[in-house]
N, CA, C and O of each residue as an XYZ file, in Angstrom:
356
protein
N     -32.241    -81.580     -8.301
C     -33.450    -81.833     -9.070
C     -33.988    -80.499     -9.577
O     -34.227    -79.611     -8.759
N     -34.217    -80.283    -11.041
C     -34.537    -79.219    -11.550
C     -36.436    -79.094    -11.373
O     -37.268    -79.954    -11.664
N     -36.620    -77.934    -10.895
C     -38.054    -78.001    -10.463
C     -39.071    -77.377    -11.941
O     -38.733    -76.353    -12.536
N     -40.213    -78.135    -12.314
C     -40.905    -78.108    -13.420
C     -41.260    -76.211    -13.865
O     -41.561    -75.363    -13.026
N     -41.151    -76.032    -14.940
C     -41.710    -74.898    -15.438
C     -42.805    -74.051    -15.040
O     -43.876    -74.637    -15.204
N     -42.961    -72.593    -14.459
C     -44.330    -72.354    -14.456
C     -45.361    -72.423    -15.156
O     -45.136    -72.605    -16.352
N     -46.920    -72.308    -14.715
C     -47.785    -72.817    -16.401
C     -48.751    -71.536    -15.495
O     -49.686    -71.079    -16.153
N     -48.650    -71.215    -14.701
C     -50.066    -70.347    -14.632
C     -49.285    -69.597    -13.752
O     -48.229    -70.004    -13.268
N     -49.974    -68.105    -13.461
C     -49.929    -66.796    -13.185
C     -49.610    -67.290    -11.864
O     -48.402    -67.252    -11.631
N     -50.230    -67.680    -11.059
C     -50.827    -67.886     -9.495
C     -49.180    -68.777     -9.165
O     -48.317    -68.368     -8.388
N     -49.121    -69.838     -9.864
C     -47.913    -69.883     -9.999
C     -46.219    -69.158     -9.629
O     -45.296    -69.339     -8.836
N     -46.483    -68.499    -10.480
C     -45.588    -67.170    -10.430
C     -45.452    -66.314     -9.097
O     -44.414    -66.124     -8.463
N     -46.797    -65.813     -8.794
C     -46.866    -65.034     -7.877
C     -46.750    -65.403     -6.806
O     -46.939    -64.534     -5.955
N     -46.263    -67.346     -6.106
C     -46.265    -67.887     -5.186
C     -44.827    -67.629     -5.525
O     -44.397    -68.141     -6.559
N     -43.981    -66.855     -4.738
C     -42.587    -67.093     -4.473
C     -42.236    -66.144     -3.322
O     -42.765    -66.242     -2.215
N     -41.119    -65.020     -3.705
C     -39.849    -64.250     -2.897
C     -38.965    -63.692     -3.670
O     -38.449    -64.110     -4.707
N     -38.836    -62.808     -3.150
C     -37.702    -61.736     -4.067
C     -36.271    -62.093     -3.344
O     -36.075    -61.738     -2.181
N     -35.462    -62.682     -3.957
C     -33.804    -62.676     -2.894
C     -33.049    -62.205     -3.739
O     -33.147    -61.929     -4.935
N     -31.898    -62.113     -2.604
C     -30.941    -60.503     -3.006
C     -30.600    -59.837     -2.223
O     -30.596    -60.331     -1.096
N     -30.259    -58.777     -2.325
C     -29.698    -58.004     -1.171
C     -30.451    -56.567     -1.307
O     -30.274    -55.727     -2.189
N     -31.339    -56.508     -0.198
C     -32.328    -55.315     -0.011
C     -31.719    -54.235      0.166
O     -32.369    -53.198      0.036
N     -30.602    -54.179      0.438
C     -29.832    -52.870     -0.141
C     -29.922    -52.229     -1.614
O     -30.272    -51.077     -1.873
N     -29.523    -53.238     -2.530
C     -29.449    -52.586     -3.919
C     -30.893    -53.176     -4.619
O     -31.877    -53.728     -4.128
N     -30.534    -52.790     -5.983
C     -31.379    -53.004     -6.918
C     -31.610    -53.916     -7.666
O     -32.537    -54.000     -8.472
N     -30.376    -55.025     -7.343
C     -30.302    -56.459     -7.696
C     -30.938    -57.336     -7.000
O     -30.231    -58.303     -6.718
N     -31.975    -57.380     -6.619
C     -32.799    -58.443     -6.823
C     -33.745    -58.928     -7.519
O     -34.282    -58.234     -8.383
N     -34.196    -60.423     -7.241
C     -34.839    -61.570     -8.755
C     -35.929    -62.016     -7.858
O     -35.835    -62.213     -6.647
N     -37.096    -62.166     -8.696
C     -38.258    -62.926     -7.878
C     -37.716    -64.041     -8.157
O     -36.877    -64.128     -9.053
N     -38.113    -65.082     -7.428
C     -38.131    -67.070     -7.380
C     -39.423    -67.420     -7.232
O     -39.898    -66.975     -6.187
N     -40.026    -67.933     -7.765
C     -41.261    -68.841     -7.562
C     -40.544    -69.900     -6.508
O     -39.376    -70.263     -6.370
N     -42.079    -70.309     -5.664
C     -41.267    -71.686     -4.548
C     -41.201    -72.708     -5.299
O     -40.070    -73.152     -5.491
N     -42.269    -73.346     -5.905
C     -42.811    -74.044     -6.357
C     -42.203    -74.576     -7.919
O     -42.017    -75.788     -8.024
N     -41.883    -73.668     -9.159
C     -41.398    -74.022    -10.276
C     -40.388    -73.005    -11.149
O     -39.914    -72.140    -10.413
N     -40.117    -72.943    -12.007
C     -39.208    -72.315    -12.029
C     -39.313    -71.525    -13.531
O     -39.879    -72.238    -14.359
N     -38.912    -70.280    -14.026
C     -39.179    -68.939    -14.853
C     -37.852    -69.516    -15.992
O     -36.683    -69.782    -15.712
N     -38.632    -69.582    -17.460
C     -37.640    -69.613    -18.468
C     -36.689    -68.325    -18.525
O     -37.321    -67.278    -18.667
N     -35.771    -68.236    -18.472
C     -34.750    -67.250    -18.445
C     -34.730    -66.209    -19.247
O     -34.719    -66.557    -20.428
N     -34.716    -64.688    -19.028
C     -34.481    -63.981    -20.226
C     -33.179    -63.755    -20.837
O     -32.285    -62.918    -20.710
N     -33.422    -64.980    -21.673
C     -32.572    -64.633    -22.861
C     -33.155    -64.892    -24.078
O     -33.816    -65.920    -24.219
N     -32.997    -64.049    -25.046
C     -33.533    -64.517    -26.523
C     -33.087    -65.899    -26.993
O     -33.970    -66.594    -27.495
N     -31.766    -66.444    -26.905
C     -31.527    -67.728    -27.389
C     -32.172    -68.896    -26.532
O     -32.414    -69.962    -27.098
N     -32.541    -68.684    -24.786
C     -32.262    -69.534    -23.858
C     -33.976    -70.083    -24.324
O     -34.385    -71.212    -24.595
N     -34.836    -68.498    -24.260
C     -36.392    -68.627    -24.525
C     -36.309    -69.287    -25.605
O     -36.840    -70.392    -25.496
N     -35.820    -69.058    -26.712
C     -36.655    -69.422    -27.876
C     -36.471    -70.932    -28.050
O     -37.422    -71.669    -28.309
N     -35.529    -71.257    -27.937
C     -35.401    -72.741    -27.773
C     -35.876    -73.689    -27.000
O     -35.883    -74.890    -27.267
N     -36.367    -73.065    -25.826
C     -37.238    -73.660    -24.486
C     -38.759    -73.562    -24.539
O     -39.522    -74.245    -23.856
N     -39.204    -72.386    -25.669
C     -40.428    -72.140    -25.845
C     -41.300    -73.330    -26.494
O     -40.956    -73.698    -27.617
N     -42.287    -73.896    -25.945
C     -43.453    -74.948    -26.592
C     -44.102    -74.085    -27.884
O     -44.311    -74.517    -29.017
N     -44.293    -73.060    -27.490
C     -44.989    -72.036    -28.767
C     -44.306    -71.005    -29.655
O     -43.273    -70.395    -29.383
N     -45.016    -70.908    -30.721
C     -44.371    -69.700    -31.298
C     -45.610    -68.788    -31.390
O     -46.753    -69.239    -31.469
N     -45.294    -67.406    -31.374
C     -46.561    -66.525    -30.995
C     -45.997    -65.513    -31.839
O     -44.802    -65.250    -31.971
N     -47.086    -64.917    -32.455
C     -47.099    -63.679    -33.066
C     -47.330    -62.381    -31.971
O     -48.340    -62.610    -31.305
N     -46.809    -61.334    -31.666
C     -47.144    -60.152    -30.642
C     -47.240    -58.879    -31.436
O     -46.280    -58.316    -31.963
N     -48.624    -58.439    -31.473
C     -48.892    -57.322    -32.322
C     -48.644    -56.050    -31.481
O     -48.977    -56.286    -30.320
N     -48.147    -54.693    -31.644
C     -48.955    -53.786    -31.063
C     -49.012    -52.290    -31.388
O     -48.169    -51.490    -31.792
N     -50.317    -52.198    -31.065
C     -50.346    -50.958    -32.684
C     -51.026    -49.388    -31.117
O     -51.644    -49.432    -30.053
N     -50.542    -48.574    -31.760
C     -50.657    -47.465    -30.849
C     -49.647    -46.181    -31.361
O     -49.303    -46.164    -32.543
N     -49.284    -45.341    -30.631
C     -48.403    -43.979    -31.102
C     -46.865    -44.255    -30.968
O     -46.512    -45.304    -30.429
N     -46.210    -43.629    -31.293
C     -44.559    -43.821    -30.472
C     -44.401    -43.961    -29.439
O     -43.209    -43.880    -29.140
N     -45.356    -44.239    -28.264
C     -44.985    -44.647    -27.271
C     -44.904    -46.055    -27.413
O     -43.887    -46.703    -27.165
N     -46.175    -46.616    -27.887
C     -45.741    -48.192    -28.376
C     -44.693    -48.608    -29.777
O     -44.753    -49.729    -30.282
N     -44.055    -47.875    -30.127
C     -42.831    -47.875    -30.707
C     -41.638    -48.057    -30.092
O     -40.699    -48.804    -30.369
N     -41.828    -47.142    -29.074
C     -40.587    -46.724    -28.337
C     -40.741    -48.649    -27.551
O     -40.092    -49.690    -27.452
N     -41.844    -48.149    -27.247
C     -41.840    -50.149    -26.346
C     -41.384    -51.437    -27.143
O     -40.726    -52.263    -26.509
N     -41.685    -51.700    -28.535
C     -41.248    -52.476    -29.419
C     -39.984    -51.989    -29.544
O     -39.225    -52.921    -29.274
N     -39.496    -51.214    -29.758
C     -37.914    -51.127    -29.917
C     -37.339    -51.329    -29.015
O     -36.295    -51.881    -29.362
N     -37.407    -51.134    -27.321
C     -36.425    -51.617    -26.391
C     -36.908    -53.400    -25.659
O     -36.239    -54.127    -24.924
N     -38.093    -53.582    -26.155
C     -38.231    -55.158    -26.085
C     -37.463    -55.770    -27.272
O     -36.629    -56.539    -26.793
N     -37.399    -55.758    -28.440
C     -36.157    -56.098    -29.128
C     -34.956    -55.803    -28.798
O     -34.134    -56.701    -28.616
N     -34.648    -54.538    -28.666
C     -33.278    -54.534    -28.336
C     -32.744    -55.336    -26.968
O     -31.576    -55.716    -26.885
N     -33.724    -55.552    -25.905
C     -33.648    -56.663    -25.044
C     -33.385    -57.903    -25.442
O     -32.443    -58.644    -25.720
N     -34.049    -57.885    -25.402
C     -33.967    -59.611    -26.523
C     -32.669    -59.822    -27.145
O     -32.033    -60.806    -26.769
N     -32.204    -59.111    -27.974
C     -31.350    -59.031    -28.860
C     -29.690    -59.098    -27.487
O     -28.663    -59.753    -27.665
N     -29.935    -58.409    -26.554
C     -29.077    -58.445    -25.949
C     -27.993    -56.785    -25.367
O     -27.035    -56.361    -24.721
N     -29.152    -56.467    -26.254
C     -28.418    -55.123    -25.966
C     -28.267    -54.700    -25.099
O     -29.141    -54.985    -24.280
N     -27.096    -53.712    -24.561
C     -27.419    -52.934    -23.021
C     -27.824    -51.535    -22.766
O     -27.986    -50.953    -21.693
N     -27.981    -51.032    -24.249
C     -28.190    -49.683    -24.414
C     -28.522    -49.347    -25.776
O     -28.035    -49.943    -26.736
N     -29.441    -48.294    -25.880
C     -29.813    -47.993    -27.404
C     -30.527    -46.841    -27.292
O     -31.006    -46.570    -26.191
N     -30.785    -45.692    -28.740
C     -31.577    -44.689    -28.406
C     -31.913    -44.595    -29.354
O     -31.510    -45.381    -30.211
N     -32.923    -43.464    -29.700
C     -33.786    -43.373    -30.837
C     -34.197    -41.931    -30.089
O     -33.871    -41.584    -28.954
N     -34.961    -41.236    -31.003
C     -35.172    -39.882    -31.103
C     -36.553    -39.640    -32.255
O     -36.703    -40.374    -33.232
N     -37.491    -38.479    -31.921
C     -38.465    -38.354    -32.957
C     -37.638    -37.248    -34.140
O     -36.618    -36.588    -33.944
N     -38.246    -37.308    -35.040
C     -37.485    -36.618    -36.101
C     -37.846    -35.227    -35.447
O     -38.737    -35.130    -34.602
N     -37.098    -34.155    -35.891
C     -36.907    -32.920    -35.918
C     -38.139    -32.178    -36.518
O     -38.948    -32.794    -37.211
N     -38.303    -30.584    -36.194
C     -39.842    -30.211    -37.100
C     -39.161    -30.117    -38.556
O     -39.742    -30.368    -39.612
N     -37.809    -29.705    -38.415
C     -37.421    -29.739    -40.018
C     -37.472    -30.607    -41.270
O     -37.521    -30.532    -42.498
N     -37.422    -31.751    -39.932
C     -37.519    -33.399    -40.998
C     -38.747    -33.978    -40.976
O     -38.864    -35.188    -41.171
N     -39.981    -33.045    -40.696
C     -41.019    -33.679    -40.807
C     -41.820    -33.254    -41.953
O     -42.758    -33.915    -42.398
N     -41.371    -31.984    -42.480
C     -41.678    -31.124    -43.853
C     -41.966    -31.887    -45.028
O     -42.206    -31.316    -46.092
């Protein structure tokens, strides 16, 4: 029996981390319901909403919009760099 979707925070935070406390692979579980998966295809199709996500700030919130897409997207690696003082002339 597949257990219903989370809908609230409190939710979420009722679970357990399993895995092996040795490494770095472990996943929280809610007890109670269960976390849409990160994947860009798995979410978007499972999603009730569509949402606009703005976020405006310096290259640090650049740098954050670019590796949440490239997440999404599936990537496992990506880089980016600020331009040079030469290329800012």
């Amino acid at each position: 029996q597949s257990l219903p979707r989370c809908k609230t925070q409190q939710d979420i935070l009722d679970g357990n981390q399993q895995g092996s406390p040795d490494t770095f692979d472990r996943e929280w579980v809610p007890n109670s319901c269960r976390l849409v998966p990160l994947n860009p295809f798995t979410w978007t199709d499972h999603s009730k909403c569509q949402v606009t996500i703005v976020l405006i700030g310096d290259s640090h919130i650049r740098n954050l919009f670019t590796a949440t897409v490239n997440g999404l997207r599936g990537s496992s690696a990506f880089a980016e760099a600020h331009a040079g003082s030469e290329d800012k002339d």
